[in-house]
FILUMLUM-588913 format. One record per atom (N, C-alpha, C): residue in three letters; x, y, z. Coordinates in steps of 0.05 Angstrom, whole numbers, padded with zeros to 5 digits, always signed. Each point is the difference from the previous one (the first is absolute). Layout:
N
ALAXYZ/...
***
This chain:
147
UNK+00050+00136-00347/UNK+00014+00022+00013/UNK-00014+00006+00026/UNK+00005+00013+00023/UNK+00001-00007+00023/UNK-00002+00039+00006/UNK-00015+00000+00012/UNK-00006+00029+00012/UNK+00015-00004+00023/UNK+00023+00022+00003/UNK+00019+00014+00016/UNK-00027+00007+00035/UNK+00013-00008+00026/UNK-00008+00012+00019/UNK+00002+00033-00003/UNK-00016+00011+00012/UNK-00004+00034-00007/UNK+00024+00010+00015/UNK+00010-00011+00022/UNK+00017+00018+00010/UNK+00006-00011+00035/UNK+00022+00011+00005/UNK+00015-00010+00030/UNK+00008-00032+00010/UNK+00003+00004+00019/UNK+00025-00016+00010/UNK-00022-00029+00008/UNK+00009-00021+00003/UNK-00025-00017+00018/UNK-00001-00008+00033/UNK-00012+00009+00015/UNK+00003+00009+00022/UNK+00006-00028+00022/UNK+00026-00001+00003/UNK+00008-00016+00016/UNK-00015-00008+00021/UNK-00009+00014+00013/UNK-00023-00003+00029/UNK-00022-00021-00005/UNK-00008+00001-00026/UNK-00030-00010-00013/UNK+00016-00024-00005/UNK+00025-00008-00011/UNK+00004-00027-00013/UNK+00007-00018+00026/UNK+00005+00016+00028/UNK+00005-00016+00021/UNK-00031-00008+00013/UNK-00012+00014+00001/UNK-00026-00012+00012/UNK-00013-00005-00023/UNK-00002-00003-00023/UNK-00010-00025-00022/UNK+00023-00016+00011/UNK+00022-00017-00005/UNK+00013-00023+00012/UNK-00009-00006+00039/UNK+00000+00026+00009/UNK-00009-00017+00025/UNK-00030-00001+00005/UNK-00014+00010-00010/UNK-00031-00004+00005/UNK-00017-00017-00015/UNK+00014-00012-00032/UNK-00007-00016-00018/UNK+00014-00020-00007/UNK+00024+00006-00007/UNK+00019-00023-00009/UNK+00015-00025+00014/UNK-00005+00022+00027/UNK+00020-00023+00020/UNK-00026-00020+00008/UNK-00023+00003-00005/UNK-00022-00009+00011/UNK-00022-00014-00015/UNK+00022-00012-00032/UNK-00019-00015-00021/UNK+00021-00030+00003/UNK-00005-00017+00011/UNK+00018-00034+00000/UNK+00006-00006-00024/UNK-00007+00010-00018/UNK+00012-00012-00022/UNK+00023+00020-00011/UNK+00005+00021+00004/UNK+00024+00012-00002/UNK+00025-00007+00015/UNK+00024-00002-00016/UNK+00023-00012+00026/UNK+00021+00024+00000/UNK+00002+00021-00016/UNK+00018+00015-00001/UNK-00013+00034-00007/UNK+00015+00016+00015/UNK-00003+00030-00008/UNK+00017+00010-00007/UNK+00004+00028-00023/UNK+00028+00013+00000/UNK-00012+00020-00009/UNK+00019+00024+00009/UNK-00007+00020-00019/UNK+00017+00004-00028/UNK-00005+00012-00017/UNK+00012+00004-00025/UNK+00010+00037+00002/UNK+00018-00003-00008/UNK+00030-00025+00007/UNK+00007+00006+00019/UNK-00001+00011+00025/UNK+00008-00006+00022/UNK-00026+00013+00023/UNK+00000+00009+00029/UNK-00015-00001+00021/UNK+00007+00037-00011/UNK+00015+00002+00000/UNK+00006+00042-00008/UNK-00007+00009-00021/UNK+00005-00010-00016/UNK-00009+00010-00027/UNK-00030-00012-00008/UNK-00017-00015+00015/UNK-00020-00018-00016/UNK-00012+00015-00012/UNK-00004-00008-00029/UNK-00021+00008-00016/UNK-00021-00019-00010/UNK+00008-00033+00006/UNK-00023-00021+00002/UNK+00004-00009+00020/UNK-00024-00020+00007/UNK+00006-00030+00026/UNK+00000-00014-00014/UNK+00013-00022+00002/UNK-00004-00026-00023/UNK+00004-00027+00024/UNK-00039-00010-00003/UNK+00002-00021+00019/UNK+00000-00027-00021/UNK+00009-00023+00015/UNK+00002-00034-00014/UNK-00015-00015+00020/UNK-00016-00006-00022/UNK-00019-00024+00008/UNK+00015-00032+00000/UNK-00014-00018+00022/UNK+00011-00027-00003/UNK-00015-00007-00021/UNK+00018-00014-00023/UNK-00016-00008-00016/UNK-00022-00026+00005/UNK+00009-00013+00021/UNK-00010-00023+00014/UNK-00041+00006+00013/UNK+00006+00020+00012/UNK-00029+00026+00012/UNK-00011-00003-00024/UNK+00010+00005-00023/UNK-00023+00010-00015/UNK-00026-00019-00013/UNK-00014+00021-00004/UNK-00034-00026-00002/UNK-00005+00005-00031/UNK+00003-00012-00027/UNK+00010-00027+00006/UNK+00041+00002-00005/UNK+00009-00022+00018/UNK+00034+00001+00004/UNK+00007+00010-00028/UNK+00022+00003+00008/UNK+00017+00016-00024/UNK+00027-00006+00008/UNK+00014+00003-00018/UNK+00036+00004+00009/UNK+00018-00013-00018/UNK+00023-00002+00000/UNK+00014+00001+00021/UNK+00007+00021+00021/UNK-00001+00017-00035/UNK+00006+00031+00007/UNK-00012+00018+00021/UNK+00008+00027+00011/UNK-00021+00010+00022/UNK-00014+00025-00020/UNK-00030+00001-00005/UNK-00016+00016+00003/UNK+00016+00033+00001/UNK-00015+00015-00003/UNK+00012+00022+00012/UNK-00024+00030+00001/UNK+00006+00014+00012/UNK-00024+00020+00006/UNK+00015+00032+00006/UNK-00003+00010-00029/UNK+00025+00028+00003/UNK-00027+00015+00001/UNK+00005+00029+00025/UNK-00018+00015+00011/UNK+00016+00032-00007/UNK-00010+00018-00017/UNK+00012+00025-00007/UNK-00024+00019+00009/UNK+00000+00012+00017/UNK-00025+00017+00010/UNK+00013+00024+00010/UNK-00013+00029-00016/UNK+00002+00023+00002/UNK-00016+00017+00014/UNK+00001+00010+00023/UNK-00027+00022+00015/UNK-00003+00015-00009/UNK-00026+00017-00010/UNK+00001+00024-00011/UNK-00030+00011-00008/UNK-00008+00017+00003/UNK-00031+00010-00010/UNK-00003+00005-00018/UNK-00027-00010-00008/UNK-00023-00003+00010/UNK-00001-00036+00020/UNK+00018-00009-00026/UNK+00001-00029-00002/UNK+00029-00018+00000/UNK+00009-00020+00018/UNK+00034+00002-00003/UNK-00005-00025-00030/UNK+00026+00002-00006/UNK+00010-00020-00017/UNK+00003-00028-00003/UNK+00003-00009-00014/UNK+00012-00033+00015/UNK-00005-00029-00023/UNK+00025-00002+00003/UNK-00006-00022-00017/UNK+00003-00026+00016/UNK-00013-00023+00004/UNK+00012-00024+00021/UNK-00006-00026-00024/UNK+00022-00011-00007/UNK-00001-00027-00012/UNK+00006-00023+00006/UNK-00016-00016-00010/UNK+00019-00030+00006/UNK+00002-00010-00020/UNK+00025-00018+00006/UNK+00012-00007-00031/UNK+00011-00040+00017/UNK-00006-00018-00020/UNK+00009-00031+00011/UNK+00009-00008-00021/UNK+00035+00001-00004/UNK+00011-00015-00012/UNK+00006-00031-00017/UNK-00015-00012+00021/UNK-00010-00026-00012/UNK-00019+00000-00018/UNK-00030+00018+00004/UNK-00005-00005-00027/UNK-00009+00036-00022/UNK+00011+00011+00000/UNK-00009+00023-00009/UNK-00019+00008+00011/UNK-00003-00002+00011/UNK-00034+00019+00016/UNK+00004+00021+00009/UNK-00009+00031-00006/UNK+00003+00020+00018/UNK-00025+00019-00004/UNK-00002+00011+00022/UNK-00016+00013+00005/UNK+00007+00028+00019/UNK-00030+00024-00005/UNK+00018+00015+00006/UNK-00027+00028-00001/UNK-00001+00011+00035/UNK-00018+00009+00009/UNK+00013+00032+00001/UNK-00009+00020-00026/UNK+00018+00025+00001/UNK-00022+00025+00005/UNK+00004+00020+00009/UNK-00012+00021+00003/UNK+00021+00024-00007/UNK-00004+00007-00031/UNK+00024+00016-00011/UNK-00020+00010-00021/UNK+00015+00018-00028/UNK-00009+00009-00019/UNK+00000-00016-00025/UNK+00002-00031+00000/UNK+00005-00014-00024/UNK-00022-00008-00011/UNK-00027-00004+00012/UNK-00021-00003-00010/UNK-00030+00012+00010/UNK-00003+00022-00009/UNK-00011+00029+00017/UNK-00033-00011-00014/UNK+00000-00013-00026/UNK-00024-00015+00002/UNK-00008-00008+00016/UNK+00010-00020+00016/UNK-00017-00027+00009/UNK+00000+00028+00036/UNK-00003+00012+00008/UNK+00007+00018+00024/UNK+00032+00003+00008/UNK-00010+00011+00021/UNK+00026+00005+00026/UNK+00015-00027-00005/UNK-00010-00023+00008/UNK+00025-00028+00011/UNK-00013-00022-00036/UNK+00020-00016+00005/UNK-00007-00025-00016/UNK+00020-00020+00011/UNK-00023-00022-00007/UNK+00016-00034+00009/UNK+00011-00006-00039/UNK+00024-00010+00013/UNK+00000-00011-00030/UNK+00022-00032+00000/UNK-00008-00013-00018/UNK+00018-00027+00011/UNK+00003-00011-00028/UNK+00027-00017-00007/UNK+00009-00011-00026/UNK-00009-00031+00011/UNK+00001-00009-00033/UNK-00002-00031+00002/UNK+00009-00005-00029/UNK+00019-00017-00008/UNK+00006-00006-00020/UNK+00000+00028-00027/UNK+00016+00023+00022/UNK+00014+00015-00016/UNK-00031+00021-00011/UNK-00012-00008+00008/UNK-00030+00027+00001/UNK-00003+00006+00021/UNK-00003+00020-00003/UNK-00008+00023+00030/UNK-00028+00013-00006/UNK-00022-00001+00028/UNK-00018+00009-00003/UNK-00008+00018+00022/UNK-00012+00023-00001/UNK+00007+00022+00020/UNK-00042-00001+00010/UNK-00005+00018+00017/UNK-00020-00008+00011/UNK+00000+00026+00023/UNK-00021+00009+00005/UNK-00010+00026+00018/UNK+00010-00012+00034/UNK+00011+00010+00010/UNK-00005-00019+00037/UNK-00004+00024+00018/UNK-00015+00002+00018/UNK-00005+00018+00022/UNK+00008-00017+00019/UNK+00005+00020+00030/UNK+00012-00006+00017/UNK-00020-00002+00025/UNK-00019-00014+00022/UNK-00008+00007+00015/UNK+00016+00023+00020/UNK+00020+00000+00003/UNK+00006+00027+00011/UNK+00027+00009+00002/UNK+00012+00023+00010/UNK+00009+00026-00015/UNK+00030-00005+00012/UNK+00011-00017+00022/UNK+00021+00007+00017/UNK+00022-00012-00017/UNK+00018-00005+00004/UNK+00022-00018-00021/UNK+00005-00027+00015/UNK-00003-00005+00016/UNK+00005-00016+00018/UNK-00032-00024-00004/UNK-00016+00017-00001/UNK-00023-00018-00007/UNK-00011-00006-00026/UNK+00009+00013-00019/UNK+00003-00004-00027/UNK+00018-00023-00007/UNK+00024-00010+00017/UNK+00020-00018-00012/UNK-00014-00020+00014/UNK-00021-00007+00024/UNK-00004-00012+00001/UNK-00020-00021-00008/UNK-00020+00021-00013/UNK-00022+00004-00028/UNK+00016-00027-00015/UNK+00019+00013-00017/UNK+00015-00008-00019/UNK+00008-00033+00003/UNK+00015+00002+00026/UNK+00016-00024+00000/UNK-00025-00027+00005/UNK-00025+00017+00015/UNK-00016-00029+00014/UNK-00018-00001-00044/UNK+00002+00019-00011/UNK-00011-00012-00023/UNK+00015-00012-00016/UNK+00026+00005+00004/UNK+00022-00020-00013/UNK-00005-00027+00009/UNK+00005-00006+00021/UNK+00006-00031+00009/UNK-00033-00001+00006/UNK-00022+00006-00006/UNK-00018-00012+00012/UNK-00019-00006-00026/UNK+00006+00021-00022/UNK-00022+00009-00032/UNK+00023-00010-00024/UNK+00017+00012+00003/UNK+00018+00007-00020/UNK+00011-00025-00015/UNK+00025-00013+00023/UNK+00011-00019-00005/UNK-00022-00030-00005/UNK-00012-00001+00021/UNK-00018-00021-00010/UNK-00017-00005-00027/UNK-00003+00026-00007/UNK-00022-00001-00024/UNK+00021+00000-00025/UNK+00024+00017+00002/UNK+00014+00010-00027/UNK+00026-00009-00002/UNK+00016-00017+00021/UNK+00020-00011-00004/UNK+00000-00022-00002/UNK+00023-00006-00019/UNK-00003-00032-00016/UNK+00031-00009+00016/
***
């Protein structure tokens, strides 16, 4: 079960400069959208070439759904990636689902087990947090834990 965001809308302004200050600016992404549309967004959902990825993957594209809430003390946010080809997902949340491990946790499946894990952020902005995220994805993540 999945702990509900506390509350409000997700602030359109923030999902445009996460896509233009992060997303438009990682090569291995080929597509942006908002969910479900540019007015209503309440995710970004970027696609990776599956071809980019280290090690390849595909046929299918990758994908990277971004749900981030502003709010004090601390905003919300769940950002996952999920690759079709082989079950692998992972998934960097800062919510109320696991108040053990702190504030955020990394957590990533492999053959249908999920294992969750404490992650801190070098720092506080949203914009530099996704970028945290994505350079430990393709640089830690995928290499070590995808098959």
């Amino acid at each position: 079960m999945s702990a509900p965001h506390p509350g409000g809308n997700p602030n359109a302004q923030l999902y445009e400069q996460l896509k233009r200050d992060v997303l438009e600016r990682v090569p291995h992404i080929i597509t942006i959208e908002y969910i479900p549309d540019d007015v209503a967004a309440k995710q970004l959902q970027a696609t990776f070439d599956p071809s980019r990825i280290d090690p390849p993957t595909g046929p299918e594209a990758p994908e990277l759904i971004i749900e981030w809430y502003r709010q004090s003390p601390h905003d919300w946010f769940r950002i996952n990636y999920s690759d079709p080809n082989t079950g692998f997902h992972a998934g960097w949340h800062q919510d109320e689902d696991h108040e053990d491990l702190g504030r955020a946790h990394f957590q990533y499946s492999i053959d249908e087990e999920t294992t969750h894990q404490p992650v801190t952020f070098q720092h506080e902005t949203p914009s530099l947090i996704l970028w945290e995220i994505i350079e430990n994805l393709l640089e830690e993540i995928l290499p070590t834990y995808h098959r």
